[in-house]
C-alpha positions as CSV (number, residue, x, y, z in Angstrom):
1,X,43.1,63.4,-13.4
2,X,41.3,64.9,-10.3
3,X,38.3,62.3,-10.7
4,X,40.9,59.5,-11.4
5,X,42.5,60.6,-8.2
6,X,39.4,60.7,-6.1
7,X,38.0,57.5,-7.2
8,X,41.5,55.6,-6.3
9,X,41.1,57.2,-3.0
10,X,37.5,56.0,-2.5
11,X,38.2,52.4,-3.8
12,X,41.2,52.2,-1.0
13,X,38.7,53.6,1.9
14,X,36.1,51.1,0.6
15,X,38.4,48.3,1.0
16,X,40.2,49.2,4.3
17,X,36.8,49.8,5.5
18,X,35.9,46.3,4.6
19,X,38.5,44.6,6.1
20,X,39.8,46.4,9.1
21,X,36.9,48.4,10.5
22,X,38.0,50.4,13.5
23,X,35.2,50.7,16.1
24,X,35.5,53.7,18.8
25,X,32.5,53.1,21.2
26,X,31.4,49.7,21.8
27,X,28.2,50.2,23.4
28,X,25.6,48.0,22.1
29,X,23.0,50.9,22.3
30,X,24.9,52.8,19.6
31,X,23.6,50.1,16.9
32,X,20.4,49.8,14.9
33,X,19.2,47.2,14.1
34,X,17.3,46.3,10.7
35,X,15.3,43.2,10.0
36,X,13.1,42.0,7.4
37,X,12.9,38.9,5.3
38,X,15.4,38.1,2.2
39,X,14.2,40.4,-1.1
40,X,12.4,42.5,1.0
41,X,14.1,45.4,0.5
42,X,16.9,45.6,3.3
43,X,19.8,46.6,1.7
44,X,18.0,49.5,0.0
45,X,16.8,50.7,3.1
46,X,20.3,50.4,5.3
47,X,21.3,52.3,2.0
48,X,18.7,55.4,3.3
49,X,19.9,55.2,6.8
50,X,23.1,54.9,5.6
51,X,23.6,57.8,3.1
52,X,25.5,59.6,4.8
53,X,28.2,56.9,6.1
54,X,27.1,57.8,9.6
55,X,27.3,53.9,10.8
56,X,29.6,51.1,10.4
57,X,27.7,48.3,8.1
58,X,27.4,45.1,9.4
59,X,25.9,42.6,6.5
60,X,24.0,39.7,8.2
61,X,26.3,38.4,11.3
62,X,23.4,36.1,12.3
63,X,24.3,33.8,9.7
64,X,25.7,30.5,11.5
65,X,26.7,29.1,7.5
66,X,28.8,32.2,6.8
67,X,30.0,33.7,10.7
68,X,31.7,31.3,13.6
69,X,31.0,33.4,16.1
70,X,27.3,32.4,15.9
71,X,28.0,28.7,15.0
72,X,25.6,28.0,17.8
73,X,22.8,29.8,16.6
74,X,20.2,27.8,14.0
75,X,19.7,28.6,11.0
76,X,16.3,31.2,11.3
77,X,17.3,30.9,15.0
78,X,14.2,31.5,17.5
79,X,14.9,32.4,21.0
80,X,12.3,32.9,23.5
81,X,13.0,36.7,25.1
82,X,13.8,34.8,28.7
83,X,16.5,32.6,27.6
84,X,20.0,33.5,28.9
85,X,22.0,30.8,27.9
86,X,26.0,32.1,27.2
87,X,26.4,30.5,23.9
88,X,24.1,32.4,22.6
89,X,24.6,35.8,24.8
90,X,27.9,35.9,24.3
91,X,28.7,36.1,20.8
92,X,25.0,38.5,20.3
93,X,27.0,41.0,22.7
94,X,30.2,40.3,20.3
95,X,27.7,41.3,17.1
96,X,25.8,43.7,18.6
97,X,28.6,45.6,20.5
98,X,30.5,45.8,17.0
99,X,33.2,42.8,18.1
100,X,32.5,40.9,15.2
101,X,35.3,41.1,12.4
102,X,34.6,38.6,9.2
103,X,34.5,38.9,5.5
104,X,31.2,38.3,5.2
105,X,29.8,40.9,7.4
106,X,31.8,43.8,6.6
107,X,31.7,43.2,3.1
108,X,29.9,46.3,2.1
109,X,31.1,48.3,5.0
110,X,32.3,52.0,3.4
111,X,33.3,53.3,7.1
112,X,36.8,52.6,8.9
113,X,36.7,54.4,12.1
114,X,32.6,54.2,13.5
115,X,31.3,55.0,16.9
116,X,27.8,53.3,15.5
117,X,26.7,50.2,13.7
118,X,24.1,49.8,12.0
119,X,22.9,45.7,11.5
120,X,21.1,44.3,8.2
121,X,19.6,40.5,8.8
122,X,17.5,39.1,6.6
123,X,17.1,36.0,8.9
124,X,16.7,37.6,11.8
125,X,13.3,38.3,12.7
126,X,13.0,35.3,15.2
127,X,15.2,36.9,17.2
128,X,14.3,40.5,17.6
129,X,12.1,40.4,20.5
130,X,15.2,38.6,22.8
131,X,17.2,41.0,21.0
132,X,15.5,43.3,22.5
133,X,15.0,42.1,25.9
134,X,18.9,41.4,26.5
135,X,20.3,44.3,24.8
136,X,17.8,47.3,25.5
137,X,18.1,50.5,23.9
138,X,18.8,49.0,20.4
139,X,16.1,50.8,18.2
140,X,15.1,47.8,15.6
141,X,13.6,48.2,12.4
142,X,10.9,45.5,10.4
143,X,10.6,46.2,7.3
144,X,8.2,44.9,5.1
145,X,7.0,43.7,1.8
146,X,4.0,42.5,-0.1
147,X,4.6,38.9,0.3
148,X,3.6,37.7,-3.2
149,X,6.5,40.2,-4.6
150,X,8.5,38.4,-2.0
151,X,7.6,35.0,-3.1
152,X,7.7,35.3,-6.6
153,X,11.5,36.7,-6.2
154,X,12.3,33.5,-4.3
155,X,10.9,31.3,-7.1
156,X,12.9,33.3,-9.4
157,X,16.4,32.6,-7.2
158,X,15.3,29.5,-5.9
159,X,15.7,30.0,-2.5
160,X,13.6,28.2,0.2
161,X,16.5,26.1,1.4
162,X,19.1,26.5,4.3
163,X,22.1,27.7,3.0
164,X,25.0,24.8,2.5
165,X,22.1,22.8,4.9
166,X,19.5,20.2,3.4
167,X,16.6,21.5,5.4
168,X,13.9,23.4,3.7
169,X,13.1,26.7,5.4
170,X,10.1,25.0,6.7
171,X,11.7,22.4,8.3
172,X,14.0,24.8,9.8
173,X,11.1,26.3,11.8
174,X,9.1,23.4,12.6
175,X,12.1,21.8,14.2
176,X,12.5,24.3,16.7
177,X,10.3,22.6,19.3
178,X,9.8,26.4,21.5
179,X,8.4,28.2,18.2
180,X,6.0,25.8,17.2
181,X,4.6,25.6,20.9
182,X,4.8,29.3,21.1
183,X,3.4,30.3,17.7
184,X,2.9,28.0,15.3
185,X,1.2,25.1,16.4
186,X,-2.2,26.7,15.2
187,X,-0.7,26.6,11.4
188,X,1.3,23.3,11.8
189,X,-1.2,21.5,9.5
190,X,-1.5,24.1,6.6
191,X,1.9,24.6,7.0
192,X,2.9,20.9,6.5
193,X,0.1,20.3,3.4
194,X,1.5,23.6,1.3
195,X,1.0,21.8,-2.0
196,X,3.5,24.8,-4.5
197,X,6.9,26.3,-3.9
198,X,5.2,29.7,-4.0
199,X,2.7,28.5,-1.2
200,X,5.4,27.8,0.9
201,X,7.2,31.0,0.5
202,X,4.0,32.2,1.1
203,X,4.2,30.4,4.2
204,X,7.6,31.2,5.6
205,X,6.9,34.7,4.7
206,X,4.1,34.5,7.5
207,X,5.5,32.9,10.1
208,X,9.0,35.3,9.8
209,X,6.2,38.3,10.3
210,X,3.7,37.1,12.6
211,X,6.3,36.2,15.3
212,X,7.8,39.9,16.0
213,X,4.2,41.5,15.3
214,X,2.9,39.0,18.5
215,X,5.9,40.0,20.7
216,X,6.7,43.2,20.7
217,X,4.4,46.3,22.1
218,X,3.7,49.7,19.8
219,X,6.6,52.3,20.7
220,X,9.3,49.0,21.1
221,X,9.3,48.5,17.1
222,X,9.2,50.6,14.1
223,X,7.5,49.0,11.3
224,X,8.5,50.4,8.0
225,X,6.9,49.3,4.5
226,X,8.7,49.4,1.2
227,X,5.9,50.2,-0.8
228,X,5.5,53.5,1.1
229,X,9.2,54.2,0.6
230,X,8.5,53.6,-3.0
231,X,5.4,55.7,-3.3
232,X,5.8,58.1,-0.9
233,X,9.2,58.2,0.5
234,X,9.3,61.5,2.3
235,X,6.7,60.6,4.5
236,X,8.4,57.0,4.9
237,X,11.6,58.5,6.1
238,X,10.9,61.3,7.7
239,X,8.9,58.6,10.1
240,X,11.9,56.5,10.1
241,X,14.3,59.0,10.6
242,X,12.0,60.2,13.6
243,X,12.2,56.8,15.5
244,X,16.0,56.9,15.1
245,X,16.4,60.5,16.5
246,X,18.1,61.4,12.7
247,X,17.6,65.0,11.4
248,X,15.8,64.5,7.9
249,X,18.2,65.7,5.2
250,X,16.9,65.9,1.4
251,X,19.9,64.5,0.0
252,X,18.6,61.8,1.5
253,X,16.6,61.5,-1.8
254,X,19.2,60.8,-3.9
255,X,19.3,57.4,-2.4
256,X,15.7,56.3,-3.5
257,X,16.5,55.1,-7.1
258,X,19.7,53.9,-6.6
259,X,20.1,50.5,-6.8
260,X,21.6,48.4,-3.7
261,X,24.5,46.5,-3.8
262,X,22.2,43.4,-3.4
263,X,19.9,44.6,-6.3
264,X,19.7,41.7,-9.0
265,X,20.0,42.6,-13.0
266,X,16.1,41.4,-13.4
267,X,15.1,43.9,-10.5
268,X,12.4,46.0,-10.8
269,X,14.7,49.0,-10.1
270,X,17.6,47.8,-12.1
271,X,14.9,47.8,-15.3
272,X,13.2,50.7,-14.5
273,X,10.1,49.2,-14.2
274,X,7.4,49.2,-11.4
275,X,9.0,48.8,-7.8
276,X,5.4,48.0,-6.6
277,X,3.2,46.4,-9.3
278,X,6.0,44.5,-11.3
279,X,5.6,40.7,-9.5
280,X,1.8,40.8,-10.7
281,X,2.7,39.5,-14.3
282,X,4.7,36.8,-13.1
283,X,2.4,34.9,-11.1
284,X,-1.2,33.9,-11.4
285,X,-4.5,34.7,-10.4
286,X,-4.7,31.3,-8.6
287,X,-1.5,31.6,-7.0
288,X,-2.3,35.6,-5.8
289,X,-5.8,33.9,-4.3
290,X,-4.1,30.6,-2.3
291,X,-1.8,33.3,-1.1
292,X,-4.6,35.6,0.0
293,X,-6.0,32.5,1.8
294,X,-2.7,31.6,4.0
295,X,-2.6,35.9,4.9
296,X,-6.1,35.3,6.1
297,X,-5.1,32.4,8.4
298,X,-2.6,34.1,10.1
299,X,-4.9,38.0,10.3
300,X,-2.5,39.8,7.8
301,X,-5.8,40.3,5.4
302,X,-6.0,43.3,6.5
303,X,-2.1,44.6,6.1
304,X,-1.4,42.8,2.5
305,X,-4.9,42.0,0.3
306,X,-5.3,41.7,-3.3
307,X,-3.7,45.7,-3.2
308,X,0.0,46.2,-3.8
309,X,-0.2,48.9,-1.3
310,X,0.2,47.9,2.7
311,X,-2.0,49.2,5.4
312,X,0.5,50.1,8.2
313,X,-2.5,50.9,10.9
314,X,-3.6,47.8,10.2
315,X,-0.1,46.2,11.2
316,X,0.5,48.2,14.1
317,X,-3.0,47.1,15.2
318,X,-1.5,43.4,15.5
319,X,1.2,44.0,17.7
320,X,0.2,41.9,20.6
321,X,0.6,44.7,23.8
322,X,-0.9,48.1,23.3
C-alpha cells in the first residue's frame, strides 16, 4: 500500500510540475543551457545533469512550430552574435529567464518550485554563440555524436524536414542569407549536389557543428561527447560536472543505462545492444566512406573518422579563438 501511496504522490508532482511550474529566481544566469543536434543524445544527458531534480526542465522552447513566444524565430534560426533586434530579444529573455509556460516545454519537467533551469534544444545550435553574447553567464553545453549514428537514426525516423513546414532542413539553412555568407558559402555547392538522404543528414549534421565550433573561444563552451559518456562516463561527468560548478555524486551512475523519455523502442539502449558500434550494421561501407568525405570538407576528419570513438582534443582544437 506504501509503494501504491508513493507512486500516486510522484504521478501528481510529475504532473503539477508539468503544467504549473513555479519559478523563484528569474535570473537568466541561473540556467544551463544544453544543445546538440536531434538523436544525439540530449535528453539522456539533461537526464545526468538532472538526476537529482536540481533544475526546472525546459524541453526545446526554441521551437517556432510548437512555442508562440518564438513565432519569430526560423526554424534552425541563425543569428549573428551582434544582432539586437526586440522580436527576437525579447521572447529569448522570456525562455531563458524561465518566463516561458507551454505544454510543449514543460512536458517532462519533474520540478514545481525551481530557482534554476536547465534548457534542452535540439535545434539550437545556430544560436548559441548570440546566446551567449546577450545573456552572459549562461554555461552552454554541445554535445556530440558520431554523425553516421546520427544519420542513420534520421533515415530510420525520417526526419530531414521542418516540422508542419515544406522545407527540407537544407533549405532551411541555405535560406538564411547571413549564414551562408558567414559560414557556408564555401560548402554551398556540395551541399546543393548531395545525391542520398543519408548524405544530406550527413550534411546538416556539419553545418549544425561547424557553426558553434567557429564562434565560440576554448573556456566559453563545454564540448561533451556521448560516446565518452558511454565508454567512460566517470571521466565524462566528472568534466561536465566541473564546468557547471556541480559536486560529482555516484548516484549519478544510476542514470547511465536508463533510458530517456525520448529513447525509441529500436534504440540501442532500449535493446541492450551497443550504444557506440550499433549504426555500423545498418548502413554501408559506401555510405560510411561519402560521409567520411563531407567530414573532411568541413576539418571534422580528425574529431569523427572511420572510429566510433571521438577525439575531443581534436574538437577543442577547431574552436576558432584560442
Amino acid at each position: 500500500m506504501k509503494i501504491i501511496e508513493n507512486n500516486i504522490i510522484k504521478i501528481l508532482i510529475n504532473i503539477m510540475a508539468s503544467t504549473f511550474p513555479c519559478e523563484l529566481n528569474h535570473d537568466h544566469k541561473n540556467t544551463v543551457f544544453l544543445a546538440g543536434v536531434g538523436r544525439s543524445g540530449t535528453t539522456w544527458i539533461a537526464d545526468i545533469i538532472n538526476y537529482n531534480r536540481e533544475y526546472r526542465f525546459i524541453h526545446e522552447p526554441f521551437n517556432p512550430n510548437r512555442v508562440g513566444l518564438v513565432r519569430d524565430f526560423q526554424y534552425k534560426q541563425y543569428l549573428r552574435p551582434e544582432n539586437c533586434e526586440s522580436r527576437y530579444l525579447v521572447p529569448a529573455k522570456a525562455v531563458l529567464s524561465g518566463r516561458v509556460r507551454d505544454r510543449w516545454t514543460d512536458v517532462a519537467n519533474k520540478k514545481i518550485f525551481a530557482r534554476k533551469r536547465l534548457i534542452k534544444d535540439i535545434r539550437a545550435n545556430l544560436l548559441l554563440k548570440w546566446i551567449h553574447s546577450n545573456f552572459p553567464g549562461i554555461p552552454i553545453i554541445l554535445l556530440f555524436r558520431h554523425p553516421c549514428a546520427v544519420a542513420n537514426s534520421w533515415m530510420k525516423l525520417g526526419w530531414g524536414q521542418e516540422e508542419r513546414g515544406s522545407r527540407t532542413d537544407i533549405e532551411a539553412c541555405l535560406s538564411q542569407e547571413e549564414l551562408v555568407l558567414d559560414y557556408l558559402e564555401p560548402f554551398r555547392g556540395p551541399i546543393e549536389q548531395a545525391q542520398s538522404e543519408f548524405e544530406k543528414h550527413v550534411f546538416i549534421w556539419c553545418m549544425l557543428n561547424y557553426v558553434p565550433l567557429r564562434q565560440f573561444k576554448q573556456g566559453e563552451i563545454h564540448l561533451c561527447f556521448y560516446e565518452k559518456f558511454c565508454e567512460n562516463p566517470y571521466e565524462e561527468i566528472e568534466r561536465l560536472f566541473g564546468f557547471l560548478g556541480k559536486k560529482f555524486d555516484e548516484k549519478v551512475l544510476s542514470n547511465l543505462r536508463t533510458p530517456s523519455s525520448m529513447s525509441r523502442e529500436d534504440s540501442a539502449i532500449v535493446k541492450g545492444t551497443s550504444l557506440i558500434d550499433s549504426w555500423r550494421e545498418q548502413i554501408s561501407a559506401q555510405d560510411l566512406k561519402n560521409a567520411l568525405k563531407i567530414l573532411n570538407l568541413f576539418g571534422f576528419e580528425k574529431i569523427y573518422s572511420g572510429d566510433s570513438m571521438p577525439n575531443p582534443a581534436a574538437a577543442y582544437e577547431l574552436l576558432t579563438y584560442k
